[in-house]
ZAMARGU-4260 file (C-alpha; in steps of 0.2 Angstrom, whole numbers, plus 5000, padded with zeros to 4 digits):
<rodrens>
0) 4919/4979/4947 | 4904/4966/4948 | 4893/4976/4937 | 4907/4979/4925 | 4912/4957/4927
5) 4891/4955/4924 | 4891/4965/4910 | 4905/4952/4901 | 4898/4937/4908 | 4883/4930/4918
10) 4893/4920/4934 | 4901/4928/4946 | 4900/4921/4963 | 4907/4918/4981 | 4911/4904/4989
15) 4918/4900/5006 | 4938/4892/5006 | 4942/4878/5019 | 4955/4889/5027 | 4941/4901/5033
20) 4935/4916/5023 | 4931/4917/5006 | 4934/4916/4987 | 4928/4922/4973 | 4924/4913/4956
25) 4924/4921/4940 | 4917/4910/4925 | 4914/4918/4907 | 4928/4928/4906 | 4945/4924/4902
30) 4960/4925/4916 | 4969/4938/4908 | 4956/4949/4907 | 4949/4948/4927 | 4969/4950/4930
35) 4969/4966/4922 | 4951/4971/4930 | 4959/4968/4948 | 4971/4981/4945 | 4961/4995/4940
40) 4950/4992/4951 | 4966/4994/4966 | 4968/5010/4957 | 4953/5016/4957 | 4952/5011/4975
45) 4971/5020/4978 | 4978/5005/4983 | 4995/5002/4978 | 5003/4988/4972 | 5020/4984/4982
50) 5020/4967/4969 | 5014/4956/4956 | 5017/4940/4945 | 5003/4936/4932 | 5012/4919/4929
55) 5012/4915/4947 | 4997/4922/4950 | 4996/4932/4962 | 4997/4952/4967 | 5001/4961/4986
60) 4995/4978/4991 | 5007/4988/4998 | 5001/4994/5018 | 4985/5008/5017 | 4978/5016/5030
65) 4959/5014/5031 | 4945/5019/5044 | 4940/5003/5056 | 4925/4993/5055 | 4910/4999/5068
70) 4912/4995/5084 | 4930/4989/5082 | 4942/4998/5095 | 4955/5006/5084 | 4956/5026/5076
75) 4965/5017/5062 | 4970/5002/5054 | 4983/4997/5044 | 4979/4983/5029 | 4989/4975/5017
80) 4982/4962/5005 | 4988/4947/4995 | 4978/4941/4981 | 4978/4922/4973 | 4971/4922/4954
85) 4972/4907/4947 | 4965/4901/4931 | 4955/4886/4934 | 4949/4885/4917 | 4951/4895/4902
90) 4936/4904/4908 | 4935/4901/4924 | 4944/4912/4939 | 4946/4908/4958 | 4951/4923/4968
95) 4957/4922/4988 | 4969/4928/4999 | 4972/4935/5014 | 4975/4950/5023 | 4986/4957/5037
100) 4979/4970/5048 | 4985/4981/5061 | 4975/4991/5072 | 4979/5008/5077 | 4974/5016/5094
105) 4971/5033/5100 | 4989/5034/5108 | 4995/5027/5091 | 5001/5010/5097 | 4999/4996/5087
110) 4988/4978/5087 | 4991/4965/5075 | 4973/4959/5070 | 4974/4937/5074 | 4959/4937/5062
115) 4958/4950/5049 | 4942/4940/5037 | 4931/4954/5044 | 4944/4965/5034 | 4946/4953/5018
120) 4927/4955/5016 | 4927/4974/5015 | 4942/4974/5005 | 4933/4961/4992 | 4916/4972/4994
125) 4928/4988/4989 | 4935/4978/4976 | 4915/4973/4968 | 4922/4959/4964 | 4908/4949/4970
</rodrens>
């Protein structure tokens, strides 16, 4: 998604939030138009969306199963997103969220991830946003 947001406009960058983690700001492109992006890119991805409000500005992934980052202890994990678009400008765009993961291990049992940024930036790496 990057290379196809670079080849409309020139800026795209990350940022870090207060909160911990990361955004993502888009200038050069109008609102609308990095909205509609987002969502083919989550199909493109298969990631389906469980909901969405473009005048509230924000979109949730339904739960996906995904392999574990290296060196993490799980077979699986479970991820769901939440995505904040906000139009700061006409043509500017900040994107954040967060995430909820789960790690699955081998005997299937379940552990809520405290900290899932590890898995907000692979998600937003997926996405190419940035």
């Amino acid at each position: 998604m990057l290379a196809s947001l670079l080849a409309l406009a020139p800026t795209c960058q990350q940022s870090q939030r207060e909160e911990g983690g990361s955004q993502v700001i888009v200038s050069d492109i109008p609102c609308r138009q990095v909205w509609e992006k987002i969502q083919q890119e989550l199909k493109r991805l298969d990631i389906p969306v469980a909901g969405a409000n473009p005048e509230e500005g924000w979109i949730e992934t339904a739960p996906v199963l995904r392999d574990p980052l290296p060196g993490d202890p799980y077979t699986r994990v479970e991820e769901q997103y939440r995505l904040e678009i906000k139009c700061r400008e006409a043509l500017t765009t900040r994107i954040s969220g967060r995430s909820q993961v789960q790690g699955i291990k081998a005997d299937q049992s379940r552990v809520v991830l405290a900290d899932g940024g590890r898995y907000w930036e692979r998600f937003l790496e997926n996405l190419k946003i940035r």
